[in-house]
Structures are given as structure tokens and as C-alpha cells.
VOBA-1610 file (N, C-alpha, C; in pm, whole numbers, padded with zeros to 5 digits, always signed):
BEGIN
Unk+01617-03989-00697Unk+01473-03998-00669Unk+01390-03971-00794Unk+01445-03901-00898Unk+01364-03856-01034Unk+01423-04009-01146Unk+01305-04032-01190Unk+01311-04145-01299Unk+01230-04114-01413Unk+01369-04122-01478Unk+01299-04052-01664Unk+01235-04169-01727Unk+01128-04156-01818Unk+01088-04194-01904Unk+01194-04237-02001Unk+01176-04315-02129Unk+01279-04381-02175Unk+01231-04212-02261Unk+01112-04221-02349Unk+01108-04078-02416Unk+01208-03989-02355Unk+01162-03911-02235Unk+01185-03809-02146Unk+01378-03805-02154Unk+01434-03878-02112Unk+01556-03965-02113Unk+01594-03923-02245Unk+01572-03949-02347Unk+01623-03926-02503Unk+01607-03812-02538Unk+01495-03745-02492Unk+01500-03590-02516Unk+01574-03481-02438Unk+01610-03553-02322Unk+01729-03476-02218Unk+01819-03472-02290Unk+01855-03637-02347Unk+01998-03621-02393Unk+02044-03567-02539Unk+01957-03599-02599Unk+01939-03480-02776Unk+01869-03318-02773Unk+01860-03270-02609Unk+01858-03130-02587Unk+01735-03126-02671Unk+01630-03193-02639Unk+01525-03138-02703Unk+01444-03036-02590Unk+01300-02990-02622Unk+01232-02873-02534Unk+01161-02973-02469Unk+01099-02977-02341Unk+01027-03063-02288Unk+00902-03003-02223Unk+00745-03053-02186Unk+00628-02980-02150Unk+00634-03029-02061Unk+00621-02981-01941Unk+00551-03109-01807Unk+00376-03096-01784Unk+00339-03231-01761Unk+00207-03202-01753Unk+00174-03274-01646Unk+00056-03250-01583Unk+00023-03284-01457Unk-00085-03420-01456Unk-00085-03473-01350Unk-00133-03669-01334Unk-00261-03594-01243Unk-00309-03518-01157Unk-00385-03497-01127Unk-00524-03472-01181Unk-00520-03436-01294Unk-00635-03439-01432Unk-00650-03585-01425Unk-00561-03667-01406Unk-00587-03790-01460Unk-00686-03878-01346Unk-00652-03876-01220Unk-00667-03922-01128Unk-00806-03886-01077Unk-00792-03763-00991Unk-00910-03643-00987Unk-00963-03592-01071Unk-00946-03518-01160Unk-00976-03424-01238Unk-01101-03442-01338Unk-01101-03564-01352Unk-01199-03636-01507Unk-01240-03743-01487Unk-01358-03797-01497Unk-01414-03939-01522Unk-01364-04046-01614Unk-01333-04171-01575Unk-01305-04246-01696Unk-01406-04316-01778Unk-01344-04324-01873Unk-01240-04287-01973Unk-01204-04155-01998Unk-01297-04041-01996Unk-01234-03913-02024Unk-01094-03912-01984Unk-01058-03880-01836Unk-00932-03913-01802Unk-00833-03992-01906Unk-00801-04076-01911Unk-00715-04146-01971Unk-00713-04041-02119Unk-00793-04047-02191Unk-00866-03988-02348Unk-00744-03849-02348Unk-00801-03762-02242Unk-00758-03606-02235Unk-00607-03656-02215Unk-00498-03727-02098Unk-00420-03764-02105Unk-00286-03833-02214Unk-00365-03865-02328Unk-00301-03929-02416Unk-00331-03834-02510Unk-00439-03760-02535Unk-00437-03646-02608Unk-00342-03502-02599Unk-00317-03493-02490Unk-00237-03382-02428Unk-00070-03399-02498Unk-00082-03541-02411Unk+00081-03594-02478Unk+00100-03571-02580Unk+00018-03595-02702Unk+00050-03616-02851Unk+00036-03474-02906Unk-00058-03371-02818Unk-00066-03207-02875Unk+00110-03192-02872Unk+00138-03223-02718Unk+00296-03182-02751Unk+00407-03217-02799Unk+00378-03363-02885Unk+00474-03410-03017Unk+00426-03365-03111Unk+00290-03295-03136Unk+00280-03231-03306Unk+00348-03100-03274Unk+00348-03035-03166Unk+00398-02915-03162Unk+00550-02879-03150Unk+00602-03006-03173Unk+00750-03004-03167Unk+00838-03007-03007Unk+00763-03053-02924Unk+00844-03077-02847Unk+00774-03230-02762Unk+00856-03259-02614Unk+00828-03381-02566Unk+00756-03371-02432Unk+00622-03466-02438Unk+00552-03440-02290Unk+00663-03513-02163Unk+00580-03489-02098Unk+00648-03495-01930Unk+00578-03531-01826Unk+00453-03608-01841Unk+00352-03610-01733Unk+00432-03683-01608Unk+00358-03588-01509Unk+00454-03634-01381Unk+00378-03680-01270Unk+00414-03804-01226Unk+00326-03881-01122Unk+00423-03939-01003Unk+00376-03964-00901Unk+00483-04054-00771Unk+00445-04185-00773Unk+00564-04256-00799Unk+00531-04437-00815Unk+00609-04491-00764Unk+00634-04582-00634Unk+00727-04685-00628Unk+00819-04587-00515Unk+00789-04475-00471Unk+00896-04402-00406Unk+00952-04339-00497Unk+00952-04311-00666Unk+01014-04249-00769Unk+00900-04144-00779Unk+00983-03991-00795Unk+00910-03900-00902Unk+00908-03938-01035Unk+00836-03992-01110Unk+00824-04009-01241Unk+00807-03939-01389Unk+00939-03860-01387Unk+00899-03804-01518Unk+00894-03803-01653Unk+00789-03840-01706Unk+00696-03953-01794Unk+00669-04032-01776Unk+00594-04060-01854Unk+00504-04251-01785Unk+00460-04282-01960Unk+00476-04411-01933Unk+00442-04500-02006Unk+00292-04534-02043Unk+00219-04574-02134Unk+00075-04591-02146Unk-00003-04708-02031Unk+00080-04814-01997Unk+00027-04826-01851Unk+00058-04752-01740Unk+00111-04711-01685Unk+00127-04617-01577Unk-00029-04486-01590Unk-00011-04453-01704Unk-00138-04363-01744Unk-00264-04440-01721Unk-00300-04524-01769Unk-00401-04639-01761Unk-00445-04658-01588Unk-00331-04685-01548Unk-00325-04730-01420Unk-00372-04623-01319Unk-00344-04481-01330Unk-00365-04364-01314Unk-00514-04364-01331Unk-00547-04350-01466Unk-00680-04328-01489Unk-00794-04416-01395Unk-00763-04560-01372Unk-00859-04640-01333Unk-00841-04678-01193Unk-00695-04664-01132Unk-00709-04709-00950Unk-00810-04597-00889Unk-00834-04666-00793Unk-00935-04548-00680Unk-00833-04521-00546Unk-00691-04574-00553Unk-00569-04574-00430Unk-00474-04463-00453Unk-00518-04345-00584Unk-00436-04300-00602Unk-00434-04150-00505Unk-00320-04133-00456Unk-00354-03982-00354Unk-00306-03859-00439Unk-00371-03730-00341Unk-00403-03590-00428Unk-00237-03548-00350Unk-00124-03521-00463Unk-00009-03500-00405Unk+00004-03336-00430Unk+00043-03286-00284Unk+00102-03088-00318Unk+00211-03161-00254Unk+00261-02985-00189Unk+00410-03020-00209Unk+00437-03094-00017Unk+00370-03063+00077Unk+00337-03157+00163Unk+00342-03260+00170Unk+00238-03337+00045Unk+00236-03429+00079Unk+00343-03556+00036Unk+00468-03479-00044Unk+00586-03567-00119Unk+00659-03628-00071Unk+00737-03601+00048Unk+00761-03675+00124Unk+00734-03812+00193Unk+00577-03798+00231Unk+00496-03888+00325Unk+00540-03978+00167Unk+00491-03928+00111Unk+00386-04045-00018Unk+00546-04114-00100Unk+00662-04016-00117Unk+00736-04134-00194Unk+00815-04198-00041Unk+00843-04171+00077Unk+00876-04260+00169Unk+00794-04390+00185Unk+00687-04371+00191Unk+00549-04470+00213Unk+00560-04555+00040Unk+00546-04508-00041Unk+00595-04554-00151Unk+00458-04611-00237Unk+00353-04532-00180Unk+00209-04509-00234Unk+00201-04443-00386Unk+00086-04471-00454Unk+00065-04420-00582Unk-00003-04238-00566Unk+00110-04141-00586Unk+00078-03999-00573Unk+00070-03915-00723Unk-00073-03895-00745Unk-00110-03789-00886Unk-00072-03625-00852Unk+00011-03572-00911Unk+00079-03470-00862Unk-00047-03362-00864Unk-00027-03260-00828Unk-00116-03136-00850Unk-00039-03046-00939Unk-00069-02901-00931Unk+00044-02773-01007Unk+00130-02751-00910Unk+00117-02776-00764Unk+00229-02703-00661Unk+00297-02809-00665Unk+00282-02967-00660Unk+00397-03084-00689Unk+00431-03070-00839Unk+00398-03067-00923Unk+00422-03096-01086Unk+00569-02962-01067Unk+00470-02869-01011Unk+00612-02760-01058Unk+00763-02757-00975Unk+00734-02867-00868Unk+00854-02868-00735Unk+00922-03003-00864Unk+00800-03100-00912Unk+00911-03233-01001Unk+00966-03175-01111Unk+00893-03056-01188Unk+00930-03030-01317Unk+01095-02920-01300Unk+01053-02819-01197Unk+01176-02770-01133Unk+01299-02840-01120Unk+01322-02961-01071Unk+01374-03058-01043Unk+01462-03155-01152Unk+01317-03167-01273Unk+01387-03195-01363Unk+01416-03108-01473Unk+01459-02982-01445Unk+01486-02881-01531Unk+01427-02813-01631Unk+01302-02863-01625Unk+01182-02833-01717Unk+01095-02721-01700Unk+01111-02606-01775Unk+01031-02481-01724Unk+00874-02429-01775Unk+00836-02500-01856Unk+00676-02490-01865Unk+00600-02591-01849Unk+00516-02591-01785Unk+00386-02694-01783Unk+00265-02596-01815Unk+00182-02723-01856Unk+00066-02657-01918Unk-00044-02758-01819Unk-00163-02718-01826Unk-00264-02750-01708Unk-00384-02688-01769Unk-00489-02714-01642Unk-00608-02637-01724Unk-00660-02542-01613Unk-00651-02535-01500Unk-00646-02399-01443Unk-00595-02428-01311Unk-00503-02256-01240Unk-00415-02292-01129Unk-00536-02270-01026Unk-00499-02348-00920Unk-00585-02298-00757Unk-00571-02145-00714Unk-00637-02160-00611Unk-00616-02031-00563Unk-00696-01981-00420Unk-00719-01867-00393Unk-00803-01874-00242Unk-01000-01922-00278Unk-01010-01985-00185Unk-01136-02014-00202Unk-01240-01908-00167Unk-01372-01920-00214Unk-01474-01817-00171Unk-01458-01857+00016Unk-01450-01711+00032Unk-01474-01733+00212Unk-01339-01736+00268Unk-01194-01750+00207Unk-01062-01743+00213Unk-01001-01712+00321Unk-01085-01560+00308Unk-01053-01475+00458Unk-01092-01501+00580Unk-01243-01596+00583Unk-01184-01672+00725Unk-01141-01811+00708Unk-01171-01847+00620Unk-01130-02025+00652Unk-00989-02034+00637Unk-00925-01924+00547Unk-00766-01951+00523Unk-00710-02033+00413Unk-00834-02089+00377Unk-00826-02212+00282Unk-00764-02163+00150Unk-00656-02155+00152Unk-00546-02097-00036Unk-00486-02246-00064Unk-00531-02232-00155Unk-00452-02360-00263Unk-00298-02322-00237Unk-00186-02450-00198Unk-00050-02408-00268Unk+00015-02393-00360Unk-00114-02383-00471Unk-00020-02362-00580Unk+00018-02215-00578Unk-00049-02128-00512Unk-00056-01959-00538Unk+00133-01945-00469Unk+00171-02079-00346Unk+00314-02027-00349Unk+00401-02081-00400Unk+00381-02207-00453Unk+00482-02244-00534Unk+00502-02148-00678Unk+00395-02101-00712Unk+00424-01969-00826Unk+00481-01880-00789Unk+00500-01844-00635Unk+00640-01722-00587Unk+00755-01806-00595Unk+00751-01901-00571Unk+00892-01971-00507Unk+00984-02052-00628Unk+00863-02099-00755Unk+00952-02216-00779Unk+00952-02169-00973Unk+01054-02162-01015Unk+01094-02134-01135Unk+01006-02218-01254Unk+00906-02214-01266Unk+00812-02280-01394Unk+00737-02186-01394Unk+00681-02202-01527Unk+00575-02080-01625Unk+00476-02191-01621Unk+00386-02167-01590Unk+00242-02224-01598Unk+00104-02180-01704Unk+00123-02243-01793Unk+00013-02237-01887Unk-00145-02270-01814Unk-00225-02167-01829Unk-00394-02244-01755Unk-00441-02165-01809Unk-00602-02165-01781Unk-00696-02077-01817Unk-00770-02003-01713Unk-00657-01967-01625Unk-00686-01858-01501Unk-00666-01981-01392Unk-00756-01870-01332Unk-00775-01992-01185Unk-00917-02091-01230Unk-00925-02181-01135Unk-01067-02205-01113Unk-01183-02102-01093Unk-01288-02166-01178Unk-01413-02031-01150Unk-01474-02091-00992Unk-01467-02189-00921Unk-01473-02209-00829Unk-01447-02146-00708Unk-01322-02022-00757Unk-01238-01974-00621Unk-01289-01828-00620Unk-01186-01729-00541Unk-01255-01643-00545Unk-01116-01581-00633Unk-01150-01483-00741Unk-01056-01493-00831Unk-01001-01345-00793Unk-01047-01247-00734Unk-00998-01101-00695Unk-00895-01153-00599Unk-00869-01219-00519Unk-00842-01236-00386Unk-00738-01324-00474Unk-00765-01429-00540Unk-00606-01487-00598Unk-00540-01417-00660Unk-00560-01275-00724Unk-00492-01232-00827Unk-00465-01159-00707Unk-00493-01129-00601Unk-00459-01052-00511Unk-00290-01119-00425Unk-00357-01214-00397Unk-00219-01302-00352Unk-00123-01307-00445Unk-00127-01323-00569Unk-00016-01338-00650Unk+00055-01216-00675Unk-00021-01115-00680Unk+00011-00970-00671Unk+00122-00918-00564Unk+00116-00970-00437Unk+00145-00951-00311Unk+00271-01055-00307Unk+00333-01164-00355Unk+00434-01205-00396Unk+00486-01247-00533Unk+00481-01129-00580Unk+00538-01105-00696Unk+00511-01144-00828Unk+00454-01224-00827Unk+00387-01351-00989Unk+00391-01269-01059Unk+00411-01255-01154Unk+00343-01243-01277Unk+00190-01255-01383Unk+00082-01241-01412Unk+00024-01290-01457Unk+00024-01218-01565Unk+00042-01285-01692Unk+00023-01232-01849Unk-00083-01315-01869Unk-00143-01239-01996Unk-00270-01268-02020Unk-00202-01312-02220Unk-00232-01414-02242Unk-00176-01471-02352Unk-00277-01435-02477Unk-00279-01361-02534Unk-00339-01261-02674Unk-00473-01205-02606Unk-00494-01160-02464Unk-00586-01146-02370Unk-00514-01031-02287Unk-00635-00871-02286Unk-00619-00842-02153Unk-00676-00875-02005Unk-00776-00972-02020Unk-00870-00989-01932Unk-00815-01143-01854Unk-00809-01143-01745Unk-00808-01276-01675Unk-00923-01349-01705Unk-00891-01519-01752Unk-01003-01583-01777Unk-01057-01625-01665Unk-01157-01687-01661Unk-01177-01766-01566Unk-01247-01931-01574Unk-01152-01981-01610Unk-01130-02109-01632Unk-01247-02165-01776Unk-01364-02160-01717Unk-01531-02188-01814Unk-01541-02113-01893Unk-01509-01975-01859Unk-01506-01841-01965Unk-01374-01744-01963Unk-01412-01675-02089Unk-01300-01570-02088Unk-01277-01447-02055Unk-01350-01427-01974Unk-01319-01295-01857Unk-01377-01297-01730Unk-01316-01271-01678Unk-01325-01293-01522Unk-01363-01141-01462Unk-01305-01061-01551Unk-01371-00900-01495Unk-01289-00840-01442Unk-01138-00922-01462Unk-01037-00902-01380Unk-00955-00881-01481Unk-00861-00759-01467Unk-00695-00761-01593Unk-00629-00787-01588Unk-00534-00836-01651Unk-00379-00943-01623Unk-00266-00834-01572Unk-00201-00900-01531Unk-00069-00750-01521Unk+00009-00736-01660Unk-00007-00782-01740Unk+00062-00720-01903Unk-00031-00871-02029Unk-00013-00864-02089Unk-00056-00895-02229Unk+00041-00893-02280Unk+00059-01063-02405Unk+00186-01099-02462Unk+00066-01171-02599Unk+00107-01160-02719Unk+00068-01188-02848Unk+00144-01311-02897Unk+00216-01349-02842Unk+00287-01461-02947Unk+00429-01559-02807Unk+00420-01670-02867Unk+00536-01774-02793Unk+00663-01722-02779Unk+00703-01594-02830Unk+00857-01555-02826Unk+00821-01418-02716Unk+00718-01356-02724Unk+00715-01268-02603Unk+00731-01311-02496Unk+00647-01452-02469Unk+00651-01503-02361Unk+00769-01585-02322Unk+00859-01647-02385Unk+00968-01666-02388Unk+01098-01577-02316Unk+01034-01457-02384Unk+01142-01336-02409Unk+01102-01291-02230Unk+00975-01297-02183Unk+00908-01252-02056Unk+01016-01340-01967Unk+00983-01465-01973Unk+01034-01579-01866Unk+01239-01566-01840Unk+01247-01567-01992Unk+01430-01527-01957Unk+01443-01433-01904Unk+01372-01305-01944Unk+01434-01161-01838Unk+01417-01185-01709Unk+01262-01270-01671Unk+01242-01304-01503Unk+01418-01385-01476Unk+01395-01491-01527Unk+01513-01565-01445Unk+01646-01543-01480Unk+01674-01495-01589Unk+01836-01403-01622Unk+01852-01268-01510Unk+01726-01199-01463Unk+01744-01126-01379Unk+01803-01183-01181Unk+01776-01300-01163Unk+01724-01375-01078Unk+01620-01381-00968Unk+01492-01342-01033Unk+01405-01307-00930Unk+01314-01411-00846Unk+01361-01504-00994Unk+01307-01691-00911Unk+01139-01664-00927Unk+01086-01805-00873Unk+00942-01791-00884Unk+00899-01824-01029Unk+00783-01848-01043Unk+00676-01817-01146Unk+00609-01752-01232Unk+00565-01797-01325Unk+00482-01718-01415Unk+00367-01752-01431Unk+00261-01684-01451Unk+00131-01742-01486Unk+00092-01683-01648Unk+00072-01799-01721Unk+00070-01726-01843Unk-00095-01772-01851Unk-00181-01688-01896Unk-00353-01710-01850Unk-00368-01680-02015Unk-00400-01820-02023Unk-00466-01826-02174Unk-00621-01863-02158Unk-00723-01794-02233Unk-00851-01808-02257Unk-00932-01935-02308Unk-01003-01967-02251Unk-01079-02088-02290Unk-01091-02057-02502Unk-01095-02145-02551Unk-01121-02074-02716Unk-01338-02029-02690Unk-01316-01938-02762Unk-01420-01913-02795Unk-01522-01989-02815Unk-01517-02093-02866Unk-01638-02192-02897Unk-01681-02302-02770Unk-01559-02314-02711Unk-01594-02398-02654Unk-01632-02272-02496Unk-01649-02214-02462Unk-01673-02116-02326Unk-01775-02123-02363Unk-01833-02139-02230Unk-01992-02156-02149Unk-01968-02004-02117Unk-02118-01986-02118Unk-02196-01865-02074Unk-02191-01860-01924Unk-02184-01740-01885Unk-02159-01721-01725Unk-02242-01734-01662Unk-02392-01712-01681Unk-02448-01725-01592Unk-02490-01902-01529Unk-02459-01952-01670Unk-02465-02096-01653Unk-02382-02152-01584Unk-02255-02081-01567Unk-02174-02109-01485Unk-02177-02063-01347Unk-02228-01940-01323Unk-02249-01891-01175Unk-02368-01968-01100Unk-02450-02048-01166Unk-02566-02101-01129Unk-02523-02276-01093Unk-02461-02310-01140Unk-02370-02454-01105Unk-02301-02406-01022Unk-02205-02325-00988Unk-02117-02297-00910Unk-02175-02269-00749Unk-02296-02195-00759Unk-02362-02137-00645Unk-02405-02306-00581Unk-02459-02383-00643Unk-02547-02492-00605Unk-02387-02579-00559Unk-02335-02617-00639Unk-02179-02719-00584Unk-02142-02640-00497Unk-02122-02517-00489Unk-02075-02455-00359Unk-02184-02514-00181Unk-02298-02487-00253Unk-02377-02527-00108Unk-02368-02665-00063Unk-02361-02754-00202Unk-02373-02883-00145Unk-02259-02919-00076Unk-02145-02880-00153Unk-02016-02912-00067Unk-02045-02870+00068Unk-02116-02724+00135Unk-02076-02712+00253Unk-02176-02783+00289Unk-02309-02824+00261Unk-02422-02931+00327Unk-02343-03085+00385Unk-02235-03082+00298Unk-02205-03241+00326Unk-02067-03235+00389Unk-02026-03081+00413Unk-01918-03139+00492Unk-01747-03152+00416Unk-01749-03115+00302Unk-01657-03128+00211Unk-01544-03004+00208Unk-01466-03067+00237Unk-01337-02944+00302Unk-01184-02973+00245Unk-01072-02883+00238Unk-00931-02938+00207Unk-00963-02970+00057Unk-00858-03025+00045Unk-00811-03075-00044Unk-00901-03173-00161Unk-00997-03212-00091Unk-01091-03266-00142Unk-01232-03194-00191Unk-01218-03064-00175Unk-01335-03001-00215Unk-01370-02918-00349Unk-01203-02928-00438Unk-01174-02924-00582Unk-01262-03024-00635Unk-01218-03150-00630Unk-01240-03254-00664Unk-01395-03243-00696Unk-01427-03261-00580Unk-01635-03238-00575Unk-01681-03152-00601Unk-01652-02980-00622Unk-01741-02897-00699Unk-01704-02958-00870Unk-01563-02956-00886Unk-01559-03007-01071Unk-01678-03107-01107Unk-01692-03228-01005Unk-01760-03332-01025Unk-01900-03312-01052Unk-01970-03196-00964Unk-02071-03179-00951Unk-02079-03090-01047Unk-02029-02962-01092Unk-02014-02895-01252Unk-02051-02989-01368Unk-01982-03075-01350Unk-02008-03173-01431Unk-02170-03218-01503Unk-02207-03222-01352Unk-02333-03316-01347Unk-02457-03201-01343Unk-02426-03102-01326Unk-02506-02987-01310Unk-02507-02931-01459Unk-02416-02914-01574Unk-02410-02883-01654Unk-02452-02952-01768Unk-02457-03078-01715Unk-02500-03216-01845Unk-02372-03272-01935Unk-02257-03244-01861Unk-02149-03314-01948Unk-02097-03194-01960Unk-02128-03047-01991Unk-02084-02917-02078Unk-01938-02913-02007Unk-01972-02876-01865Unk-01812-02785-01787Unk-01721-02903-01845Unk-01722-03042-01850Unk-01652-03152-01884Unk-01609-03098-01986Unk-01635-03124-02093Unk-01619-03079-02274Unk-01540-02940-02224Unk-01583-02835-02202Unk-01467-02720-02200Unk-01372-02719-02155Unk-01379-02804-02023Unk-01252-02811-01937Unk-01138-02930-02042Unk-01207-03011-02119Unk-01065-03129-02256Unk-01045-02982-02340Unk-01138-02913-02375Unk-01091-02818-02498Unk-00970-02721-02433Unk-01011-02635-02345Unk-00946-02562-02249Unk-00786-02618-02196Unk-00761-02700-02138Unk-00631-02823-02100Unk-00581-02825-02258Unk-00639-02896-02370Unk-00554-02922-02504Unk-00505-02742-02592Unk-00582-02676-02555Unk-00552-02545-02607Unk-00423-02490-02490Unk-00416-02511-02371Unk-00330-02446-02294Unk-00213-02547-02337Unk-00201-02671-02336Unk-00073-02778-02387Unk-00029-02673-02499Unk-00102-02673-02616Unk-00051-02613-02697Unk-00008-02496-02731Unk-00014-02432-02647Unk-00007-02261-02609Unk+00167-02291-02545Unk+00188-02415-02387Unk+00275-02383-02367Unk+00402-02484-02428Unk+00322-02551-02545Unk+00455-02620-02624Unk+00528-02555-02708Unk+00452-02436-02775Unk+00480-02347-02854Unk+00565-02218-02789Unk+00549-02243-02627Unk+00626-02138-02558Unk+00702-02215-02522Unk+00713-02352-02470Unk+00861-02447-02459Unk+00968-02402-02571Unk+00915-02437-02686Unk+01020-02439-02836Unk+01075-02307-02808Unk+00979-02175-02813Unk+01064-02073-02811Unk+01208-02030-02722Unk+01163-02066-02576Unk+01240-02054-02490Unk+01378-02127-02503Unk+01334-02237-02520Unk+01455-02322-02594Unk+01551-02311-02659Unk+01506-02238-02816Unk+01552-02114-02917Unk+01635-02027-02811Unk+01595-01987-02699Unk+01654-01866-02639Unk+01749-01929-02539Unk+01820-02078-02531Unk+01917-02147-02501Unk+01895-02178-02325Unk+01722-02219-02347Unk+01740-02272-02148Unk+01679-02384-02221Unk+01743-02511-02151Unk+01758-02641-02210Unk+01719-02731-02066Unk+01632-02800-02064Unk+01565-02811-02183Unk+01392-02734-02221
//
């Protein structure tokens, strides 16, 4: 059911380090061209950094790991493409529909294909209001359950971020804060919240992920790297977009799975382009954060 890239394929077999990156940025995540732009940019952060991307999408009834510059293209510009977790994998490669993975599918394909870091630009988590609607992203359990280190820049500032660090807390995660004690939060770099340990360099974190799974405790890591400095928006600019996309979503009815999608969109448009621009800087700084933690790990003989 997994179909390598001809890249992907050559780097399995010359034991090179591999990144997985996620099709959901591509699909959802960004307007085109941005989409496509950030996509092909991502890829190439992780051939200067010495290792090989992995973007992972559902095509044809195949998990696809890598794609080709049409497949990406194709990604970027259909409007048929569906929002895939780990639910929905089944339906979508039986049906044999075009599925843009999320972090809770990327990390069940990257798992799969033996690949232990992906990089992203921030994980889900419980939404404001959580506690009654129930509404938690799955990515918060595929980070208990499924053996990948996840590079982001926290959660979404969208969610409610006490209450995710709370859940992750409560099955076991990990969250390191990558040359950071402070949890980011996605737009900015503190959330007000502290990581459970602080790591300075690609071989700590390396050195972190083998003791997890040489021990066998399984599950995830969240490695929470900070937006860079230049590019982080000011908070209140951000709590003031956030408050307004929050209402409109509930004015119109916008729920599930689809209600990521429409606050980013509306960030967007509320900010004048800005949350856009941080969120390419933010995604290309986390690639490169976890290509540089691919190589190490690698070094430390988990292949690939």
C-alpha cells in the first residue's frame, strides 16, 4: 500500500536520513501559489541540510511517500482534495480519492515508512471550549501512540494551549522546547506556558528520541521550536484576529475538521497577508530544525 518516490526509494536504499513532511499545508493550509512555493521550498531546506524530503499524500489508493513536482502541483491547485486523519485512511485509499494527509495521518504513513521525524508548522490540539464540545484534534493521540518526533511551533494559537499541553501531559508526550523554555505558540514565541525540558542542539534531541524508543515507551515527541524572532507577530495582534475568526466561525456554523482551515484563512485576511508570511517562515525554520535532528539520529544508527 506504501509507494516510494523514485528519490525516497534511493535514499531507503543508500541508508540515507529521511524528513517526512505533510500535504495538508499544501491543500488546506495556504493559498495558491503560496502553497505550492512553501512546498517546494520545504523540500529543498531538506536537501541543503543533508538529508531527503518525504512529503506524504493518498493517491490512487497508494500512501505516497514522496511526490513528484506534479503530484505537488496537483495538490496545490485541485479543490477535490480531502482533509485526511487517521479515520479517514481507510475510506479515502479504498474509495481511491485524492487524500492531503494531516500530522495524525503523516505520522501513521511516516511510521509506516520507517521515518521518524517530520517537521510541520504547528500540531492541533483541544479547541477553545474543548471541555464541552470535546472537539481535540487527533493529532494530540497519535503523539501517545505512534513513534515520530514532530518538529512545529507549538500548537495552533487558535486552540486552547493549557488544555493541550494538558492532554499531552496526561499521556505521556513529551514536549521539549528546542533552544526554548517557553512553549511557542505557533504566531509567537511564548505561549506563557513551559515545555517539560529544554534541548540546545540536534544531538540532544536525537540523544532524547533514542532513550524514548531504546527504552520502549512508543509514542511521540513534540519538539516545539519558536517562530524566529523576526518573523513573530505581536500578540495582541494576534489575540485580536483570533477573537474575531473565532466568532465568525461560530456565526456561520463552522465545525470539525473544517474549522482549522477557516480561522487560518481568515488570520490571513484579518492580518493583511502577516499570519501568512510567519506561518512560510515558521514551517521552513521547523524543516530545518528537524533535518538537522533527522542527520543526528541517524548518526545514532535508526535508519532511516
Amino acid at each position: 500500500m506504501l509507494l516510494f518516490s523514485e528519490e525516497v526509494a534511493r535514499a531507503r536504499a543508500d541508508h540515507k536520513p529521511l524528513v517526512a513532511l505533510e500535504s495538508t499545508i499544501i491543500s488546506h493550509g495556504m493559498p495558491w501559489p503560496k502553497n505550492l512555493e512553501t512546498a517546494l521550498m520545504l523540500e529543498e531546506e531538506v536537501r541543503k541540510g543533508g538529508a531527503v524530503p518525504a512529503t506524504i499524500a493518498i493517491l490512487d489508493g497508494r500512501i505516497c511517500i514522496g511526490l513528484s513536482r506534479s503530484q505537488l502541483e496537483m495538490l496545490a491547485e485541485a479543490n477535490d482534495v480531502v482533509k485526511v486523519s487517521r479515520r479517514d485512511l481507510p475510506v479515502i485509499l479504498a474509495q481511491k480519492r485524492k487524500g492531503a494527509a494531516t500530522v495524525a495521518a503523516t505520522m501513521i504513513c511516516a511510521e509506516k515508512a520507517g521515518i521518524r521525524v517530520f517537521a510541520t508548522g504547528g500540531i492541533g490540539g483541544v479547541h477553545r471550549g474543548g471541555e464541552m464540545s470535546m472537539d481535540i484534534s487527533a493529532d494530540l493521540l497519535e503523539l501517545a501512540r505512534t513513534e515520530v518526533a514532530v518538529v512545529c511551533a507549538g500548537a495552533k494559537a487558535i486552540l486552547d494551549l493549557g488544555r493541550t499541553l494538558e492532554f499531552l501531559e496526561t499521556h505521556g508526550v513529551p514536549v521539549v522546547g528546542y533552544q526554548t523554555d517557553a512553549f511557542p505558540a505557533f504566531y509567537t514565541r511564548d505561549s506563557g506556558f513551559p515545555v517539560h525540558a529544554r534541548i540546545d542542539s540536534p544531538q540532544q534531541a536525537a540523544a532524547v528520541l533514542n532513550a524514548k524508543w531504546s527504552l520502549g515507551l512508543g509514542g511521540g515527541v513534540v519538539v516545539a521550536n519558536p517562530v524566529p524572532q523576526e518573523s513573530a507577530m505581536e500578540e495582541d495582534d494576534v489575540n485580536r484576529a483570533i477573537d474575531r475568526a473565532l466568532q465568525e466561525a461560530d456565526d456561520q456554523g463552522v465545525t470539525g475538521k473544517d474549522i482549522t482551515p477557516f480561522l487560518l484563512s481568515r488570520m490571513e485576511a484579518l492580518t493583511g497577508g502577516r499570519s501568512l508570511e510567519t506561518n512560510m517562515a515558521l514551517v521552513k525554520h521547523n524543516t530545518r530544525v528537524a533535518t538537522a535532528i533527522a542527520v543526528a539520529l541517524h548518526q545514532l544508527g535508526r535508519v532511516p
